[in-house]
N, C-alpha and C positions, 0 to 999 in steps of 0.2 A: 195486551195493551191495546185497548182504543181510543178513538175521541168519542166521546156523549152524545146526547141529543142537539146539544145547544152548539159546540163546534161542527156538528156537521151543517146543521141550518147556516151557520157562516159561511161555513166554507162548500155548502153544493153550489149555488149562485157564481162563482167564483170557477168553478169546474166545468159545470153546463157550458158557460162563457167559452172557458178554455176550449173543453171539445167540438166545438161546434168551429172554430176557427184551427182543431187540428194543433192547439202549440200543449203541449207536454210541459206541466208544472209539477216544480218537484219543491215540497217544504221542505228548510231547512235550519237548524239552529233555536232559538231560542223557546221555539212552541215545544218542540220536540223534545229539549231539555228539559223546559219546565211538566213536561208530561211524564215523563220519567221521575221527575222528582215529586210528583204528584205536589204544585205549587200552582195555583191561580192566580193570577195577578187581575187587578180592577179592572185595567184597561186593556186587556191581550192583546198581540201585535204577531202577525204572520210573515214571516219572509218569506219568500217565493224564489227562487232560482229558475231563469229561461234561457236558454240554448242562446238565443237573441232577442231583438226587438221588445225589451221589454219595455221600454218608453213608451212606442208605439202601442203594443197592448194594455199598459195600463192607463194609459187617456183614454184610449175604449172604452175598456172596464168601468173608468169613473164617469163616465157618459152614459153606461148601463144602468150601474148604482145609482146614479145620482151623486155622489160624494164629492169630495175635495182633492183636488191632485195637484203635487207638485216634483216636478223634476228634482232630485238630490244630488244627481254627479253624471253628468250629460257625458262625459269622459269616459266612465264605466259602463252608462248606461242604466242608470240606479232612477229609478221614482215610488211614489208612497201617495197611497188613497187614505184618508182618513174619512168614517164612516158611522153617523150614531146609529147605535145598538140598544134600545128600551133606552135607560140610562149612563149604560157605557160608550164610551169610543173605541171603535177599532182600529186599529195601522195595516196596511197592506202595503210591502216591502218585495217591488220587482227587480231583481237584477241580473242580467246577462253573466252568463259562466265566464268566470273569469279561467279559460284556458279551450283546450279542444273539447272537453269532454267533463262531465261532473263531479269523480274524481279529483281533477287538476282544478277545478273552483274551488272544492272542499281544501284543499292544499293552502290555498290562499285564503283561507279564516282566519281572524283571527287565533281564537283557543279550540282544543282539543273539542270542551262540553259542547261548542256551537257549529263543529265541522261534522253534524249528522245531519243523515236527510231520508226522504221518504217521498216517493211518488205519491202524487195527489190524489188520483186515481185510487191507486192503493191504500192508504188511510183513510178513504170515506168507502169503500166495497169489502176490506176485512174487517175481520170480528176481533183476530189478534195480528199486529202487525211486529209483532218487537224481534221476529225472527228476520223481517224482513227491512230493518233500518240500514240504510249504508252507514256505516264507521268504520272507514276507511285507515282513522288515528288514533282510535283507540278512544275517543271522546265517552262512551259507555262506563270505563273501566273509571276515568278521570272524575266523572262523575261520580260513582261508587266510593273511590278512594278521598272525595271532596277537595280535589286539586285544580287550579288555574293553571293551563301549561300553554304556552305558544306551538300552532299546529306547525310552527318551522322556524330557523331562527333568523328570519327576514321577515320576520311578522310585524315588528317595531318601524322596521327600516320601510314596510310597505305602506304602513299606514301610522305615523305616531302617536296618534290617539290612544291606540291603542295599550299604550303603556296606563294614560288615566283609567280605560273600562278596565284591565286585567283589578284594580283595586276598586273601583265601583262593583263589580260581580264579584269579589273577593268580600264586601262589607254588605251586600244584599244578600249573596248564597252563604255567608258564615264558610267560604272555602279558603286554603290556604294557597297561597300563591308558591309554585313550583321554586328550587332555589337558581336554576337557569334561565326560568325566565325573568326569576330577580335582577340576577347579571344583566342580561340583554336590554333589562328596562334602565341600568345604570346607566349603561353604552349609549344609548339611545335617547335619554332624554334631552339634549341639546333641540333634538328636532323634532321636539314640542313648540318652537318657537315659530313654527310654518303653519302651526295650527288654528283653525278660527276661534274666535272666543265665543262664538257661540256653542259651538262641537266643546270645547271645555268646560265651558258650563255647566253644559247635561249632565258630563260627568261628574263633575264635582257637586253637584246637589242631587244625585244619584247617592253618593256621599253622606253628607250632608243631613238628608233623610232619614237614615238610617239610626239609631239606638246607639251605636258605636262609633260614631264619625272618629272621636278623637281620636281611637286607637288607628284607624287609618292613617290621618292626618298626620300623628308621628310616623309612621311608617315611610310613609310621604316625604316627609321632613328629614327624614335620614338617608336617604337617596337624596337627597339635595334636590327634589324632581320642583318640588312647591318655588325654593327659588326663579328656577325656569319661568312658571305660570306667572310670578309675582315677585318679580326682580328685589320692590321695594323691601320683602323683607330682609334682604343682606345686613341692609345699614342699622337694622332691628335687634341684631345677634351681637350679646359681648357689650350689651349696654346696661349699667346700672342704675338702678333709682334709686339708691339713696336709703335709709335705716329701715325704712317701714313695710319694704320690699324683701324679700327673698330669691329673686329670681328676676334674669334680666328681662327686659321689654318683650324679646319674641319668645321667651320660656313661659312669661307669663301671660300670655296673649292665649299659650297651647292649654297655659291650668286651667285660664277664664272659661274656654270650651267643655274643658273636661267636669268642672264645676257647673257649669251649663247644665251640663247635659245631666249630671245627678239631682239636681233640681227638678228638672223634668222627669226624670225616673220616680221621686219621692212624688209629683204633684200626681190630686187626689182629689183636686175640686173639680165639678165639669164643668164648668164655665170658664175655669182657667185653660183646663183641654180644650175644649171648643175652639176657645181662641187662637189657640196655639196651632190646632187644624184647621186654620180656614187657609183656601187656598189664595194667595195673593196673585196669583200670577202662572198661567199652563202647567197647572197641576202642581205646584210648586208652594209647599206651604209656609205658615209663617214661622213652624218650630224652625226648619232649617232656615230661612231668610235671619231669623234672630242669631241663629251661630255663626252664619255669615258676620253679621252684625258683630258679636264677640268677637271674629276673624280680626276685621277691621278698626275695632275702637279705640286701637292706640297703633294705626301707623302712624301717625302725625307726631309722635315722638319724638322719636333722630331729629327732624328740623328745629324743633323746637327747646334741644336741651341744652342748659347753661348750669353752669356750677360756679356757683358763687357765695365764699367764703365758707367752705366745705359741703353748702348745702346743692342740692341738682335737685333742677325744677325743671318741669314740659312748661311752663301757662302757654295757654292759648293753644295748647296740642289738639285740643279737640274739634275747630275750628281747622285747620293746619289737614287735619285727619279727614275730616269731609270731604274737602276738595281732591283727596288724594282717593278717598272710598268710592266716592262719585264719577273721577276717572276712569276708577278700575271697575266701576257697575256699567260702566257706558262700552269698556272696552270689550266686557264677556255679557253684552248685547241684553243686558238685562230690562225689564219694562219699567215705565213711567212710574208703575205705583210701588216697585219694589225698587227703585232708586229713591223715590220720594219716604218708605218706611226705612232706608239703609239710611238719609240726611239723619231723621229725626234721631234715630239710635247713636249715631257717632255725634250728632252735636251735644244732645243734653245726656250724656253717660253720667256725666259729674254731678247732675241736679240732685236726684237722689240723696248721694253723699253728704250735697250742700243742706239739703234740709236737714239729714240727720244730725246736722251739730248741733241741734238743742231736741228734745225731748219730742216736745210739743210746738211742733211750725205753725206758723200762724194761718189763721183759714184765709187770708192773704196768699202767702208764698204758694202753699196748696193748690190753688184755681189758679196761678197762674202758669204752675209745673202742668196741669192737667192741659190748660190752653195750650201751651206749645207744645206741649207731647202730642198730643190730638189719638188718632189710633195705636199711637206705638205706646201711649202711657204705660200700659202693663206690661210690654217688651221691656224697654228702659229698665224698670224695674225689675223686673228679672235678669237681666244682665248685669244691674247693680250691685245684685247681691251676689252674682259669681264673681264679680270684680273683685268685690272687696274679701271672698273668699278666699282666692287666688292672691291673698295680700298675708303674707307671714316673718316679717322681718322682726330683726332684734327690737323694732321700739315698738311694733304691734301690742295691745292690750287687749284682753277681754272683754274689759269696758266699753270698749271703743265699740268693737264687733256688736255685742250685743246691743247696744243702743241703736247701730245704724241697721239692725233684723230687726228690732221693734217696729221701728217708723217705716220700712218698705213695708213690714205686714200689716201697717194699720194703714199707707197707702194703697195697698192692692185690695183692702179688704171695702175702703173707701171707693177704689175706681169701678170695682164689680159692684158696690149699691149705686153709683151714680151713672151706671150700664144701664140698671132697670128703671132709673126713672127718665118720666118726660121731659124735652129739653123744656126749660124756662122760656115762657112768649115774653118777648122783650116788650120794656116798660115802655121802650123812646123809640120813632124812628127819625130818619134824617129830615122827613117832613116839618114833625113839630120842633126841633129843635131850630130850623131854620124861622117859623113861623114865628116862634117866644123870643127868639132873639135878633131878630133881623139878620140873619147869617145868610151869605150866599155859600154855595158851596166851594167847598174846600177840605183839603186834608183833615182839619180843625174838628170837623163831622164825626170823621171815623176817630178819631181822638177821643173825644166826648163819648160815643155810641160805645166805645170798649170800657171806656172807664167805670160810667154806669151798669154796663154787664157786667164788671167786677165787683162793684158795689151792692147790685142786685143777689150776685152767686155766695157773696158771704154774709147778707144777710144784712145791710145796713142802710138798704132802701126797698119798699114793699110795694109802694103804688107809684101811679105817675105821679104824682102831688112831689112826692117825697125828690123823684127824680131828677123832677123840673128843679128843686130847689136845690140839688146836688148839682146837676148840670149849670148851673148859673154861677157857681164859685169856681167851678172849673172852666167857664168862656171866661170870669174875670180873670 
């Protein structure tokens, strides 16, 4: 077992540095694992373990490279260079041995698979080094057997987080998680609630990412750990909706994903993939920001339900559900543009639906579903259809289903033709309308300028001629 041509060019820069200042760096964890399981990831990321000072050394460091440094836990001792690579990024992870000696760091790993190490030195001057790895817990063996284990059972108690990675590495390595450190993460997970939301985050779109979130996610959910993270779902559980349902609010919040996510499995277009991989936000793409999206698109529920005269109704749930989605995207420190695609997705979830009540929507309702959706239009829609998938109660019909799979598929078939063409150069601007009508500015403007854009998008105004004389029944 070696590293290649390409981790050694990473990693001699990083060595030379070391030796020449005398500090002895030992890799550990995740490179090593994934070397072992002969797994590449896009972006690779190196821990480093140092006697001490490694704060202080790696400001250096990133003063040498040129990179990006930031302190992680000034308390430990912990910082991380980030560094472009041709096209990739790389993590450079320094942290002070946690005890006398590296042994007693290893002790304080997290999992078995990540408490291995290897002299720096050593993995760039041997040819095979796999005789020569410390595994001190057996993390080798763990790996082989494809097991998650806690390298002690204060591993929860040291760091809580740790309960979410044990199932993030459990849904990215396809590993089974130990049944002891099951236990420990049940015992343990109250004190998730000391954790930052952004450290949550990671993990759960670590999650998220992955082909099988859902079955996580029960997993999850059966530890009760999810309520910890997201109190709101309590009041989710043990609610019913009424004939056309099967299953309560937060049972079918779990189908909506798992429906999700076989949609995704079956999709076959590449422009729907495209879509679906682009990354919205630090490497964070939109397939999992959309199951978020499913996560989210009916808290707003609980507040919103009344039963009246046998019947139980959300309105206004989705509205209700935003403001609760938006909370929780601001609370697990998520960015502007994937808060702004999480709004769209929980407000208009129901549009879809609403169009499908008749056949053929009008090329009205159409452009205006497209307007407010803006980027998320083919989310929505794809969410729509696992919604309604996840919908199987006594007064469900076939009819029903199949009309509202028509109309998404000739909406999504409409949104990818009107991807490729050019946007329409508007007819009017606020100039001429001020000019033809004596109008000072005002609201009244963007009134007018929208309405015409709608009239323009379906076709029943061509030129300016036509505009002006549309625009003028509408100032009257």
């Amino acid at each position: 077992m070696r590293f290649g041509i390409k981790e050694r060019g990473i990693l001699s820069p990083v060595y030379a540095f070391a030796k020449k200042r005398k500090i002895k760096l030992y890799l550990v964890g995740g490179i090593l694992r994934d070397l072992i399981l002969k797994r590449e990831k896009d972006n690779p990321d190196f821990d480093f373990a140092v006697k001490s000072g490694a704060i202080n050394f790696g400001r250096k460091l990133a003063g040498d490279l040129r990179c990006g440094f930031v302190v992680l836990d000034k308390e430990h001792g912990s910082c991380r260079l980030v560094k472009k690579y041709g096209d990739q990024y790389l993590t450079f992870d320094f942290t002070d041995f946690r005890g006398k000696n590296l042994e007693e760091d290893l002790k304080h790993r997290d999992f078995t698979i990540n408490a291995i190490a290897l002299e720096l030195e050593t993995a760039l001057k041997s040819n095979d080094f796999s005789r020569l790895l410390m595994d001190p817990y057996g993390g080798r063996a763990d790996i082989k057997q494809e097991i998650i284990r806690v390298v002690n059972n204060s591993a929860f108690a040291e760091d809580p987080l740790r309960i979410l990675r044990a199932f993030s590495f459990s849904a990215i390595l396809n590993f089974n998680i130990d049944k002891t450190t099951l236990k420990l993460a049940k015992l343990n997970k109250n004190k998730l609630t000391s954790v930052s939301g952004e450290r949550i985050r990671d993990e759960l779109f670590k999650v998220l990412a992955t082909d099988k979130s859902y079955d996580y996610l029960l997993a999850l959910d059966k530890l009760k750990i999810l309520d910890i993270i997201f109190p709101e779902i309590k009041k989710m559980r043990r609610i019913g909706q009424g004939p056309y349902h099967h299953l309560d609010v937060w049972q079918h919040t779990l189908e909506t994903i798992k429906q999700l996510e076989l949609i995704f499995k079956g999709a076959r277009n590449k422009e729907i993939l495209s879509y679906l991989n682009t990354d919205i936000s630090s490497q964070r793409r939109r397939k999992a920001l959309l199951k978020f999206g499913a996560f989210l698109h009916d808290f707003g529920k609980p507040k919103t339900l009344k039963r009246e005269k046998g019947r139980t109704t959300f309105h206004g749930h989705e509205r209700i559900g935003l403001r609760i989605a938006e909370d929780i995207a601001k609370r697990l420190k998520l960015s502007n543009d994937e808060i702004y695609s999480l709004h769209k997705m929980v407000l208009w979830h129901l549009r879809p639906g609403y169009l499908a009540d008749t056949a053929n929507p009008t090329p009205r309702a159409k452009f205006r579903y497209f307007r407010d959706a803006g980027l998320e239009a083919l989310s929505i829609l794809l969410l729509s259809l696992a919604d309604q998938r996840s919908t199987q109660g006594p007064l469900f019909t076939f009819k029903v289903r199949q009309l509202h799979e028509n109309v998404v598929a000739k909406l999504i078939k409409e949104y990818l033709k009107k991807d490729k063409e050019k946007v329409q150069k508007r007819l009017l601007n606020g100039d001429d309308l001020m000019k033809e009508f004596k109008l000072k500015p005002s609201p009244l403007i963007g009134k007018v300028l929208s309405e015409i854009e709608e009239l323009q998008a379906i076709g029943k105004v061509k030129n300016k001629k036509e505009a002006l004389s549309a625009a003028a029944k509408i100032v009257k």
